[in-house]
VOPAGU-2260 file (C-alpha; in pm, 1 decimal, decimal comma):
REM VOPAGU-2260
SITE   aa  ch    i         X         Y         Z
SITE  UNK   A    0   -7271,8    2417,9   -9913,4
SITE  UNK   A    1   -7139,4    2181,0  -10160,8
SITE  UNK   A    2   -7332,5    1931,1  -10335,8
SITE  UNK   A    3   -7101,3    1651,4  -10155,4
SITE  UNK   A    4   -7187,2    1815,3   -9816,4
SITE  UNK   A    5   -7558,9    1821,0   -9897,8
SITE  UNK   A    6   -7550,1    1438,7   -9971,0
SITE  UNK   A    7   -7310,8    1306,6   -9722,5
SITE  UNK   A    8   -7535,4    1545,6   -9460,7
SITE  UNK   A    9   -7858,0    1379,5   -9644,5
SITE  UNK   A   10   -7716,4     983,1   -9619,7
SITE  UNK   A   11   -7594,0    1029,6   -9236,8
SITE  UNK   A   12   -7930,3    1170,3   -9165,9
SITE  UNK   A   13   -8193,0     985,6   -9328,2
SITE  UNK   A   14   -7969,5     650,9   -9395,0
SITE  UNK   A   15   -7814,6     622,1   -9131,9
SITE  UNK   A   16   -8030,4     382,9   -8924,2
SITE  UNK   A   17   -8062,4     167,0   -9263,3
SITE  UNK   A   18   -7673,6     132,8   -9307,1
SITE  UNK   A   19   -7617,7      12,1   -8936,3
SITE  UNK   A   20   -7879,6    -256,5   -8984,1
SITE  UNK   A   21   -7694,4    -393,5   -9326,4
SITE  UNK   A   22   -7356,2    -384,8   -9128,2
SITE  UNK   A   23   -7496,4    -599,4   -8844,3
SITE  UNK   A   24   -7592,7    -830,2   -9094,1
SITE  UNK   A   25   -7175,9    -842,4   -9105,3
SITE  UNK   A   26   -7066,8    -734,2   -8781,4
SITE  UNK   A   27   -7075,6    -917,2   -8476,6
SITE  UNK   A   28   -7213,4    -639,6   -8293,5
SITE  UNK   A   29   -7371,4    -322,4   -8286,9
SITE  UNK   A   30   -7074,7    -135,9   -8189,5
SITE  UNK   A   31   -6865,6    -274,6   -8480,3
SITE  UNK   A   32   -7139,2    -201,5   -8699,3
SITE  UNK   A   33   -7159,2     139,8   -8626,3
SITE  UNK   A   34   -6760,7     179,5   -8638,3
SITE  UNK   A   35   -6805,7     -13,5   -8976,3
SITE  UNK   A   36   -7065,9     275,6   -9120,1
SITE  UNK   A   37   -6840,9     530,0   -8989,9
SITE  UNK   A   38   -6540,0     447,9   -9138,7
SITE  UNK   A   39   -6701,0     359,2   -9469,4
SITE  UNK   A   40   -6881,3     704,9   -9474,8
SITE  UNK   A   41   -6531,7     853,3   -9411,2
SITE  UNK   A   42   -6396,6     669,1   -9700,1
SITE  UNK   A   43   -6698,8     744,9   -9906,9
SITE  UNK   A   44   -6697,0    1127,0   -9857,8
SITE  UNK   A   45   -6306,7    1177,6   -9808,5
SITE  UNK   A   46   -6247,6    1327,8  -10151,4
SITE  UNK   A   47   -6549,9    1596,2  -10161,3
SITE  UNK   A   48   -6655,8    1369,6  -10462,9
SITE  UNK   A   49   -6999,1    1411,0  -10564,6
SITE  UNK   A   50   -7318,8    1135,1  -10711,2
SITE  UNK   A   51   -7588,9    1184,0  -10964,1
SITE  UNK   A   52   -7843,2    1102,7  -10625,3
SITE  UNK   A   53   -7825,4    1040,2  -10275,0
SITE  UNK   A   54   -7902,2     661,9  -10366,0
SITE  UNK   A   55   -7605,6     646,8  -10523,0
SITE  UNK   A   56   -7397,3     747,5  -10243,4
SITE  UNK   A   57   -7588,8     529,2  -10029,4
SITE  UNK   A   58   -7495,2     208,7  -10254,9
SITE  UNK   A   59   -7126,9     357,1  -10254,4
SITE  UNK   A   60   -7076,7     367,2   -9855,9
SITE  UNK   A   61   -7278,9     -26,8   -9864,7
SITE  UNK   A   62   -7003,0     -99,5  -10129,1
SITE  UNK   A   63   -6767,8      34,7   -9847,0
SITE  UNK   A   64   -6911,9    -130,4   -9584,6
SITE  UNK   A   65   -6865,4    -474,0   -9711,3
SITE  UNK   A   66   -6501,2    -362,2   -9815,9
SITE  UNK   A   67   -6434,1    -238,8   -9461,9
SITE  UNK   A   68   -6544,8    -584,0   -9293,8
SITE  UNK   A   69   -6365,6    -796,3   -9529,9
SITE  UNK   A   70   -6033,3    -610,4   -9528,2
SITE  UNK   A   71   -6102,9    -634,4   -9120,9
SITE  UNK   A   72   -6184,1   -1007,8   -9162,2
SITE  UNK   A   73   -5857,8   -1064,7   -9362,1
SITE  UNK   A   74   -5631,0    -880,7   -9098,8
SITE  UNK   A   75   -5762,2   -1078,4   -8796,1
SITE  UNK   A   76   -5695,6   -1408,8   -9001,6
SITE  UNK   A   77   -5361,1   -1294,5   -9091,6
SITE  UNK   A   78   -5273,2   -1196,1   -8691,3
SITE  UNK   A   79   -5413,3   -1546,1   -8567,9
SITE  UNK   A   80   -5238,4   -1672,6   -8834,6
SITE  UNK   A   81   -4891,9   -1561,4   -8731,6
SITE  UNK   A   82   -4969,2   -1585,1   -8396,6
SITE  UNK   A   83   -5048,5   -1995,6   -8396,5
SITE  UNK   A   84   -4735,8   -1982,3   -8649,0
SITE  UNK   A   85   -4537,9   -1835,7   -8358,6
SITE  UNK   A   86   -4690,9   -2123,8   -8158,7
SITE  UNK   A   87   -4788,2   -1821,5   -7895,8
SITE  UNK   A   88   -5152,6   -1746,9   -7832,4
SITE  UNK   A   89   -5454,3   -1995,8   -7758,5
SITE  UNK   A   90   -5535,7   -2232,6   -8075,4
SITE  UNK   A   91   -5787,7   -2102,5   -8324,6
SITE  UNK   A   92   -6153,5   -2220,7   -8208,1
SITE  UNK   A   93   -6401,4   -2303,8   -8536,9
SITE  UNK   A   94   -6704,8   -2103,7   -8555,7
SITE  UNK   A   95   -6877,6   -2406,9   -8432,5
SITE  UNK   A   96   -6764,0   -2338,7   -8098,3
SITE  UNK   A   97   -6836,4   -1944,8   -8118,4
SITE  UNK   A   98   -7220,5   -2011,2   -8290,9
SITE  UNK   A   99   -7535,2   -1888,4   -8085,5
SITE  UNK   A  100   -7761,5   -2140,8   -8025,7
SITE  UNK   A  101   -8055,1   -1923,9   -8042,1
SITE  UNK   A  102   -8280,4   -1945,8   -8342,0
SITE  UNK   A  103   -8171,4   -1584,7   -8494,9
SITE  UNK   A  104   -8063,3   -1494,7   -8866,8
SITE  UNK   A  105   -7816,7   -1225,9   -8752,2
SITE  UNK   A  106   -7696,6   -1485,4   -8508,0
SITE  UNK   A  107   -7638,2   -1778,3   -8725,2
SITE  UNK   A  108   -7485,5   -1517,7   -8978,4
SITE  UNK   A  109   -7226,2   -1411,0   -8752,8
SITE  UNK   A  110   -7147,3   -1765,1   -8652,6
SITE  UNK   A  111   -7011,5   -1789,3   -9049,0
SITE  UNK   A  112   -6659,6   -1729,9   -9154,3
SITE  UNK   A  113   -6599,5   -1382,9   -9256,4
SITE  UNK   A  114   -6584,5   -1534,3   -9665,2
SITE  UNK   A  115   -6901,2   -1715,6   -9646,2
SITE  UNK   A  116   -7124,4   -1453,1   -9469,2
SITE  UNK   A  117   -7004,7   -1223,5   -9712,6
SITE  UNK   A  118   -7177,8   -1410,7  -10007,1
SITE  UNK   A  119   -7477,0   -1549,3   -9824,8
SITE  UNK   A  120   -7516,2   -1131,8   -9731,3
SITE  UNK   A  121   -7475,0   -1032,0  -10080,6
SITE  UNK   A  122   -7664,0   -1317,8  -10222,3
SITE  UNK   A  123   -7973,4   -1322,5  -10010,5
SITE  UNK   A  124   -7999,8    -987,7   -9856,9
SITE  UNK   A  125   -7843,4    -760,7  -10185,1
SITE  UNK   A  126   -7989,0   -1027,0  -10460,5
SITE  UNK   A  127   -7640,0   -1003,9  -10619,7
SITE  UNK   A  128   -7651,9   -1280,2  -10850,7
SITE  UNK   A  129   -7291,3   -1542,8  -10833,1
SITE  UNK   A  130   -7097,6   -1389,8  -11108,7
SITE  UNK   A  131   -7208,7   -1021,8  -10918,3
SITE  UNK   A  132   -7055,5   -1167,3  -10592,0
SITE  UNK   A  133   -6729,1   -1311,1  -10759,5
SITE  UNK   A  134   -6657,2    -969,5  -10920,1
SITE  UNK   A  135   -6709,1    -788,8  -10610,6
SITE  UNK   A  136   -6541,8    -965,3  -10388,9
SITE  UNK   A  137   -6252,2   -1110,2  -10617,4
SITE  UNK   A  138   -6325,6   -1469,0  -10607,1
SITE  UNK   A  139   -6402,1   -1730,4  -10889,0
SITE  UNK   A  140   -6766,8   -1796,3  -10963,4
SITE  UNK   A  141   -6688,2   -2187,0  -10842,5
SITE  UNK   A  142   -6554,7   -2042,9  -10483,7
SITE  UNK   A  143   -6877,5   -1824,0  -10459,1
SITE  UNK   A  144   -7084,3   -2125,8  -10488,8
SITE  UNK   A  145   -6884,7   -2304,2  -10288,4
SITE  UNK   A  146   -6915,4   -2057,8   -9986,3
SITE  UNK   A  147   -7252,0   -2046,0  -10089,2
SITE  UNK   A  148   -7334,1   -2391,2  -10032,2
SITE  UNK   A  149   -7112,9   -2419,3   -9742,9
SITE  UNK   A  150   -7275,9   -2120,7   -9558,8
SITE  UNK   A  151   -7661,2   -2219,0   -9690,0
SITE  UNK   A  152   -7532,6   -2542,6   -9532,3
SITE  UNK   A  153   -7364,5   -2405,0   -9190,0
SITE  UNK   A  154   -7704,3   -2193,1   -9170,1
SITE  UNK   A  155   -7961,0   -2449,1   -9207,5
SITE  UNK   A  156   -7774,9   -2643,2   -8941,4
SITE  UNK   A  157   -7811,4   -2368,0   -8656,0
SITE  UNK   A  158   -8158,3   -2238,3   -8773,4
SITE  UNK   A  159   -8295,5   -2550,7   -8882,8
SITE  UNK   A  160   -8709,3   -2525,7   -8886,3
SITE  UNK   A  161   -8672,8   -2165,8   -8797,1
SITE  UNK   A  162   -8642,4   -2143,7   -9223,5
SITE  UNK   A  163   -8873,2   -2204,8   -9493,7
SITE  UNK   A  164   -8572,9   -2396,5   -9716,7
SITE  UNK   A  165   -8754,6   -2426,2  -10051,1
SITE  UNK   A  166   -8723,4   -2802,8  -10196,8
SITE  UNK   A  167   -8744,6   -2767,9  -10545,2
SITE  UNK   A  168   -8448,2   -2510,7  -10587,7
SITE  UNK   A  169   -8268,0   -2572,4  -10843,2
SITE  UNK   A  170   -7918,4   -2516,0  -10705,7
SITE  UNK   A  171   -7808,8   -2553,1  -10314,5
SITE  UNK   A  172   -7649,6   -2202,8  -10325,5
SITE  UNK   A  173   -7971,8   -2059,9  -10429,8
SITE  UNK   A  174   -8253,6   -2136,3  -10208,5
SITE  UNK   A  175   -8441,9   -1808,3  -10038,0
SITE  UNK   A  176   -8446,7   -1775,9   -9664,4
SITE  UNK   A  177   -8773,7   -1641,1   -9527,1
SITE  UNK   A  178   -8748,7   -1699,9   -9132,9
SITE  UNK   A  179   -9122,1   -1835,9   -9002,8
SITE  UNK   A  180   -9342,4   -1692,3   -8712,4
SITE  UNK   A  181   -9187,5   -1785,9   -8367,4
SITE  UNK   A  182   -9520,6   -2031,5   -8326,2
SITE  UNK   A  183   -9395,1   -2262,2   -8563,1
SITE  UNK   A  184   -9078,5   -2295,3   -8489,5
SITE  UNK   A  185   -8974,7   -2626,5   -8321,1
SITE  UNK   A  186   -8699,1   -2604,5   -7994,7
């Protein structure tokens, strides 16, 4: 067996599980999550190309994930897009009107635009620091803190006390989420 065999047969086993949970952090469901993993282990693996480590192939197919939803993200915008352009179709609704009401992180992530969730994902849950986030995913450093904010924003409003917001950081686009114990959250 090939060393790329070995390792994509090593991530699928033992990573599997691991990768579904960061592409529901994207995804608005399981199932797309699990479509998302597929396809980026597909596109990961789809050259027999080999890694130093199994980690390594692991951060390649998270890399691929991410890629996967965006390029997803971008096509459904473009098809609304034409579609309201056509003047066929019903009107775009704001992810205001699509948000879950219920108290969750995955929830209120989902309830973001494709853009911001994106960098709130790769900020808070990969630690990717602004200028890490505007080189993966293209963008100025200024938009990056501008989805950022916008997304810290969007989140605080649907999870409100469910978050310890930290007062004292330094820059809105930075604060650390930690979600609190359900007892002391407020309905």
């Amino acid at each position: 067996m090939a060393q790329w065999e070995q390792q994509l047969e090593e991530v699928v086993r033992t990573r599997r599980t691991a990768l579904i949970g960061y592409a529901c952090l994207f995804a608005p469901d399981r199932v797309e999550a699990e479509e998302l993993v597929q396809d980026a282990v597909v596109r990961t693996f789809a050259r027999a190309r080999s890694w130093p480590d199994v980690a390594s192939a692991e951060a390649y197919v998270r890399r691929a994930v991410r890629t996967s939803f965006l390029d997803g993200a971008r096509r459904r915008t473009r098809g609304r897009d034409a579609v309201r352009l056509l003047g066929r179709g019903p009107e775009r609704r704001s992810p205001d009107d699509t948000a879950v009401t219920g108290l969750d992180v995955r929830a209120a992530l989902r309830a973001l635009p494709a853009r911001e969730r994106a960098c709130v994902v790769l900020r808070h849950i990969d630690d990717l620091t602004v200028a890490d986030i505007a080189a993966e995913l293209g963008l100025s450093d200024g938009a990056v803190k501008r989805y950022l904010s916008d997304g810290t924003r969007r989140l605080r409003e649907q999870l409100g006390d469910a978050v310890a917001w930290p007062a004292d950081a330094p820059d809105p686009a930075a604060p650390t989420v930690a979600v609190l114990p359900s007892a002391t959250r407020s309905l």
